[in-house]
N, C-alpha and C positions, 0 to 999 in steps of 0.2 A: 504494500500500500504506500502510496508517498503521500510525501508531507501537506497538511493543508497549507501552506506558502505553496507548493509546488503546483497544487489542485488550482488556489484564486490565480496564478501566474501563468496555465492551462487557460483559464475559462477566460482571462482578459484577451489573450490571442483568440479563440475560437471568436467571441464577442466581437473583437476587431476586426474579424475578419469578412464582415459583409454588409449588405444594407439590413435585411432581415436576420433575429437573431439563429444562430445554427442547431436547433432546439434536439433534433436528435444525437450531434453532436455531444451538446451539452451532456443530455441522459447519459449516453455512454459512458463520457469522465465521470460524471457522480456515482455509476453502477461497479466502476471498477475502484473507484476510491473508496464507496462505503461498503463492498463488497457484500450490493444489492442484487435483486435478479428481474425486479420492476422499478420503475421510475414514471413519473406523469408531467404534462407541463399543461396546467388548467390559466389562460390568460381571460383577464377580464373583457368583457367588448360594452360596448356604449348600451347594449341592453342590462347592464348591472350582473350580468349571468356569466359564470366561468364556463371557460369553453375550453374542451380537450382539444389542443393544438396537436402534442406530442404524447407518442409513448412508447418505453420499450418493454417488451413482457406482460403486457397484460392482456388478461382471455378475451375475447371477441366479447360473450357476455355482460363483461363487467365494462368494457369500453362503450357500449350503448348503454348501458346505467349511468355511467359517467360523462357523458358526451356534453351534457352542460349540467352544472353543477350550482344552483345557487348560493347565496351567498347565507351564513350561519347553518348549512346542510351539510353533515359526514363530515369527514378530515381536512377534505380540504376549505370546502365553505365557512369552517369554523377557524380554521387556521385564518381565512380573510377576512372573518370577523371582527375575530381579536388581534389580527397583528400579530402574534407571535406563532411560533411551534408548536405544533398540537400532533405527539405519537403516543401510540399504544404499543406497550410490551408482543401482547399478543390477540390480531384480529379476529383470531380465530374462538377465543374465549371473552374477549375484551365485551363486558356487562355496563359500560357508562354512559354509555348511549351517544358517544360520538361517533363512531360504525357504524355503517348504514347496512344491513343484510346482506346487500348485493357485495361489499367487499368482501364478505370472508368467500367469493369462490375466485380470488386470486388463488389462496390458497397459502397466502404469505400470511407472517407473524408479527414482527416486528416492524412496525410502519411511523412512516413521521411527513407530516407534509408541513410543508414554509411556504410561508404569505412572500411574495417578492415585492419590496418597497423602495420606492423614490423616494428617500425622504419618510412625508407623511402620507403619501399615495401608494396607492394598491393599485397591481399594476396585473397580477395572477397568482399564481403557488404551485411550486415544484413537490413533487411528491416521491420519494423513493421507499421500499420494501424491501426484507431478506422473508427466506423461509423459514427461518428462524426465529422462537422470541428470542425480542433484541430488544435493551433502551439504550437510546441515543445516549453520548455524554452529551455534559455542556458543552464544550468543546466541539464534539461532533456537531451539534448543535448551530452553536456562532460561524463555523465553517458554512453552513449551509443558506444560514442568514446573510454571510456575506455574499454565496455565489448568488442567491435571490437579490442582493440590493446591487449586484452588479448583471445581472439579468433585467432589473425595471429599469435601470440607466440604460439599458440597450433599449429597450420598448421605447424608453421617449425619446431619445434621438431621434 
């Protein structure tokens, strides 16, 4: 795994490197750096409603569940809610009612989605998974907050 310097110093090249940001790219670096096997990238559009741009790994069923995702709805909705991080150890068991039924047939455990922010603007939320239960650290964490707030920097350019 490399270093999250090595990962933000990754994703500002990939970022730079076009007019549109390079969304499956992105997935990819986050999938082999959090050594996940799904990743989502749900961006906001002028209807208020997250929209599944990008994904790697995930079932055909659950990407029509997710194909727009409102806002305070499942992981990632609620991650845009509140602005920060919002994972669950395990999707699979997970009782708090941030899980929306149709995740657990990724089939993954460990899940964490980030609000990606300008600033104070919400811009979408990157989502990655292991089959694993997993909790993020902090660390882990702020690492992904930062590829999110350099992901909404790319949106509004």
């Amino acid at each position: 795994m490399s270093s999250s310097a090595e990962l933000l110093t990754d994703v500002d090249r990939l970022l730079a490197s076009g007019v549109a940001p390079p969304w499956d790219d992105l997935l990819a670096a986050l999938l082999t750096h959090f050594d996940c096997v799904v990743g989502t990238v749900h961006v906001l559009q002028d209807d208020r409603v997250l929209h599944l741009t990008a994904d790697r790994g995930l079932p055909p069923p659950v990407r029509d569940k997710v194909a727009m995702v409102p806002i305070g709805k499942g992981m990632a909705g609620i991650a845009a809610e509140r602005r920060e991080p919002v994972q669950v150890c395990n999707l699979q068991t997970d009782d708090s009612g941030v899980v929306r039924p149709g995740a657990k047939l990724t089939q993954m455990e460990g899940s964490i989605a980030i609000p990606m922010l300008d600033g104070d603007r919400l811009t979408g939320v990157l989502g990655v998974a292991k089959p694993v239960a997993y909790d993020f650290t902090d660390e882990e964490s702020a690492t992904l907050m930062a590829v999110g707030a350099k992901a909404a920097a790319a949106l509004a350019s």
